[in-house]
MARDRENPA-753652 format. One record per residue (C-alpha): x, y, z; residue in three letters. Coordinates in steps of 0.02 Angstrom, whole numbers, plus 50000, padded with zeros to 5 digits. Each point is the difference from the previous one (the first is absolute). Last residue first. Layout:
! MARDRENPA-753652
XYZALA;...
This chain:
! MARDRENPA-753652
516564773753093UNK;498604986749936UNK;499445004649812UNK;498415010850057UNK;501075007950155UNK;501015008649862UNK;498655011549996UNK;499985005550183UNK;501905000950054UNK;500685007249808UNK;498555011249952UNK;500235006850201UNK;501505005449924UNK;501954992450049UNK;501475007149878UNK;499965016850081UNK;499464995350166UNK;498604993550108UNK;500164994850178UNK;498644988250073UNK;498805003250139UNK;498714986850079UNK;498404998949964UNK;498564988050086UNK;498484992749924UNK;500754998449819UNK;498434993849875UNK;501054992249858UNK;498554994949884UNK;500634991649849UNK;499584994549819UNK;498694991349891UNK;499005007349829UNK;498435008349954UNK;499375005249851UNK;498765014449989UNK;500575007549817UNK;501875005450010UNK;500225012849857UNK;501505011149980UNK;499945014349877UNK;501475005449881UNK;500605018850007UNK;500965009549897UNK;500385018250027UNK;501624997950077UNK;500455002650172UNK;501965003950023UNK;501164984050056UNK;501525005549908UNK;499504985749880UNK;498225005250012UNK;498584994450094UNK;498434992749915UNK;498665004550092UNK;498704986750083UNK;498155001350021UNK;498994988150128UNK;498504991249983UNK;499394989350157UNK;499654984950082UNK;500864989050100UNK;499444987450133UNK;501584994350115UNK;499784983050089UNK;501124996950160UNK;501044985850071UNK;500505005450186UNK;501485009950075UNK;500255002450194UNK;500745013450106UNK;501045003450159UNK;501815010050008UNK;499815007349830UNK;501115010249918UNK;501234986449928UNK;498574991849886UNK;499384986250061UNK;500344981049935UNK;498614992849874UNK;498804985950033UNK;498475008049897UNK;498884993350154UNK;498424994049942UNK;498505006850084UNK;499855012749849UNK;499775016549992UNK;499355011549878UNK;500505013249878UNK;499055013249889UNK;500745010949914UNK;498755013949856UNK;501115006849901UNK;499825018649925UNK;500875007549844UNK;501385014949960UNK;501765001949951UNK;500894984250057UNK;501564995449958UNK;500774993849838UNK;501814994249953UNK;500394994049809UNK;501694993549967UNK;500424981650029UNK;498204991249981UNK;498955008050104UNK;499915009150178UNK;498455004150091UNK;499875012450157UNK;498485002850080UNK;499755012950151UNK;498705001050130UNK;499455014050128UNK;500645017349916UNK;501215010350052UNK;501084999250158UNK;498995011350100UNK;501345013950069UNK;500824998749821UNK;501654992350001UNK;499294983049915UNK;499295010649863UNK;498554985749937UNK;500164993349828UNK;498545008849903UNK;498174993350047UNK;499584981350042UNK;498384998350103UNK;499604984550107UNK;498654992650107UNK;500034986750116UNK;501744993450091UNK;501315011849960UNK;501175001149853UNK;501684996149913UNK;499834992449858UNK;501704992449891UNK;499674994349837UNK;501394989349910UNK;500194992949811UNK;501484990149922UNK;500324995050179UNK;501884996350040UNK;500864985149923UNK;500524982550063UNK;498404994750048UNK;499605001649832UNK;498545010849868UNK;499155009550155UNK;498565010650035UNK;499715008050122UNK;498585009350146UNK;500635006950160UNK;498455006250123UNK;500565008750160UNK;498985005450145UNK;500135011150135UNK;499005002950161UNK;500395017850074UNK;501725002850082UNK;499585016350069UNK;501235016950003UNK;500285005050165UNK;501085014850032UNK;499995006050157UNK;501915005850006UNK;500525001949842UNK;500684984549900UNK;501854994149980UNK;500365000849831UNK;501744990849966UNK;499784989650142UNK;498574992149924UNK;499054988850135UNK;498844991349920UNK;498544996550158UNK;499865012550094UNK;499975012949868UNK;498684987949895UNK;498855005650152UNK;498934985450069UNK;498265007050052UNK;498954984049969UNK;501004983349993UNK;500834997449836UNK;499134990449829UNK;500844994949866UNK;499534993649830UNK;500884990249871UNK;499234993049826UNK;500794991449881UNK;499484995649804UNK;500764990349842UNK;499575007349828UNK;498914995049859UNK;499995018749893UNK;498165004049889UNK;500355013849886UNK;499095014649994UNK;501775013150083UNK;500054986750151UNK;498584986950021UNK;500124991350135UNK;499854980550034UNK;500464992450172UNK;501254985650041UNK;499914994250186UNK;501604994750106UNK;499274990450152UNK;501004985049998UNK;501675009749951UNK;500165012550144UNK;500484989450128UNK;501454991349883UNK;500635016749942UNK;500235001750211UNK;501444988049996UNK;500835007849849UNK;500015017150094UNK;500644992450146UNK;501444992949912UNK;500235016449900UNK;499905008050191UNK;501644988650063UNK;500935002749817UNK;499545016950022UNK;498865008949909UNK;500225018349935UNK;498345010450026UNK;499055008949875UNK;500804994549849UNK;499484981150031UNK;498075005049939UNK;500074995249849UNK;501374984850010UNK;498674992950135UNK;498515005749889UNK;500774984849869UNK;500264988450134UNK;498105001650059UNK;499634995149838UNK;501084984149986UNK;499154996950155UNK;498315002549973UNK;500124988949820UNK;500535011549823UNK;498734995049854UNK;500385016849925UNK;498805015749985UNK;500495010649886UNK;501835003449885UNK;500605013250083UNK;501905001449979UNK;500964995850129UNK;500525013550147UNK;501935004550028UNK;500135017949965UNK;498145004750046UNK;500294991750159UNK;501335014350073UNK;498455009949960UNK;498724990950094UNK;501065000350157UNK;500295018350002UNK;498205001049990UNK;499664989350140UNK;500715010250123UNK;498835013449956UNK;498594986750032UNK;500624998250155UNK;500055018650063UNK;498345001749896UNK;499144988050122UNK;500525006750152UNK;501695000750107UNK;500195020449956UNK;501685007449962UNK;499735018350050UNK;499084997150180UNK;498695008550043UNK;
C-alpha cells in the first residue's frame, strides 16, 4: 500500500491547503447574491486556482470550458448550522474500467509501490457547493464532498497512512475568512445518472479513451462538521449540514482505457481530477 494514496482523502487533503490560503482573501458573507453562471463560475475559479497554477495557454482553456459549464449550473438550497444558504452546485463522477490499480495509473516516483500492490480506483464523485458576492472574489462560502456513488458515512478525517485510508467520504466547508470545518459524523445518500448529452469537455491526461456526458446528482443527507482551530486542532463545535433530496447537473467522465501519468510534489491526483471540473 502505498503511503500517499490517489483516493478521495488524497484530494480532499489537497484541498485544505487551498481553503486556507482562501480564508485570507474571501469576501464577507453576505447570502445568496443575484450572481449569473458565469460570474459564479469565476468566483470558484479564484477558489480553486491554488491547486494548480494556470498558464496563460490553460487560463485560456479554462475560460473556454467556463462556457460548457454555465448552461447547466443549478442553484440548490441547504441549510447549514438552521439557516437556509442559496448556493451554486457541481457534480463530477468518474468511472475506470474494472481492475485498474491507481499504481498504474499516477505514477509517484517519490513512493514507488510494492510489488503486487493494487489499490482500486473505485467510482468517485465530487459535489462543490458556493456561494459568491463577485466574479472578482473567491466564494464567501465553499463545501467540498468527496464520496462514492450510493450511501455515505462521515466519521473522523480518515489517516491517509493507515493501511485503509480512513473513512469513505469527507466534507470540508469553509466560511467567511476564518472559520474551517470538516466533517465529524453523518450519512449521504449520492445518487448520479447519465445523460445522452455529451458534457463536451477535453480528457483528463490519464486517459487514452473515454467519454463525458451531462449527469444529474440527487443529494441527501445530514452531515456534522467541527470547527478546526487556527493550528488546525478539532474543536468541540460543530454545525450540521443539511441537503434535503435536491438534485442538481454535472459530469460523467467514464475513462475506458488508462494510461500512466507522473505525479510529483506540486502535482496530486486533487490537481489532475478536480481541476478537470474548470477545463485543465
Amino acid at each position: 500500500m502505498r503511503i500517499i494514496r490517489v483516493n478521495s482523502f488524497s484530494r480532499v487533503a489537497a484541498f485544505v491547503a487551498v481553503l486556507v490560503t482562501m480564508s485570507a482573501c474571501g469576501g464577507d458573507s453576505t447570502g445568496p447574491s443575484n450572481l449569473g453562471s458565469s460570474a459564479a463560475l469565476a468566483s470558484l475559479r479564484l477558489g480553486l486556482g491554488g491547486v494548480t497554477d494556470l498558464s496563460a495557454p490553460e487560463a485560456a482553456t479554462l475560460n473556454a470550458s467556463l462556457d460548457a459549464i454555465a448552461p447547466i449550473l443549478d442553484q440548490i438550497t441547504v441549510n447549514i448550522g438552521g439557516s437556509s444558504q442559496s448556493m451554486f452546485a457541481l457534480g463530477f463522477r468518474e468511472s475506470f474500467p474494472a481492475g485498474t490499480c491507481e499504481e498504474n495509473v499516477f505514477v509517484d516516483p517519490d513512493f514507488p509501490p510494492a510489488p503486487g500492490d493494487c489499490t482500486p480506483i473505485t467510482p468517485e464523485v465530487g459535489i462543490i457547493l458556493w456561494q459568491s458576492h463577485s466574479a472578482s472574489a473567491a466564494p464567501d462560502r465553499l463545501i467540498i464532498i468527496a464520496a462514492d456513488a450510493g450511501n455515505n458515512s462521515f466519521g473522523v478525517v480518515p489517516d491517509p497512512f493507515s493501511p485503509t485510508g480512513g473513512g469513505s467520504a469527507v466534507a470540508l466547508y469553509l466560511e467567511g475568512q476564518d472559520k474551517f470545518w470538516i466533517s465529524n459524523s453523518g450519512t449521504l445518500s449520492n445518487q448520479v445518472a447519465a445523460t445522452n448529452q455529451s458534457c463536451g469537455l477535453p480528457q483528463p491526461p490519464y486517459a487514452s479513451a473515454g467519454s463525458c456526458s451531462i449527469a444529474t446528482f440527487t443529494e441527501n443527507g445530514v452531515i456534522t462538521l467541527a470547527l478546526l482551530s487556527d493550528i488546525g486542532d478539532i474543536t468541540s463545535t460543530h454545525t450540521n449540514l443539511t441537503i434535503t433530496s435536491q438534485t442538481f447537473n454535472g459530469f460523467w467522465e467514464s475513462v475506458t482505457q488508462v494510461q500512466p501519468v507522473t505525479l510529483n510534489a506540486s502535482t496530486l491526483n486533487l490537481s489532475l481530477r478536480m481541476s478537470r471540473l474548470l477545463g485543465r
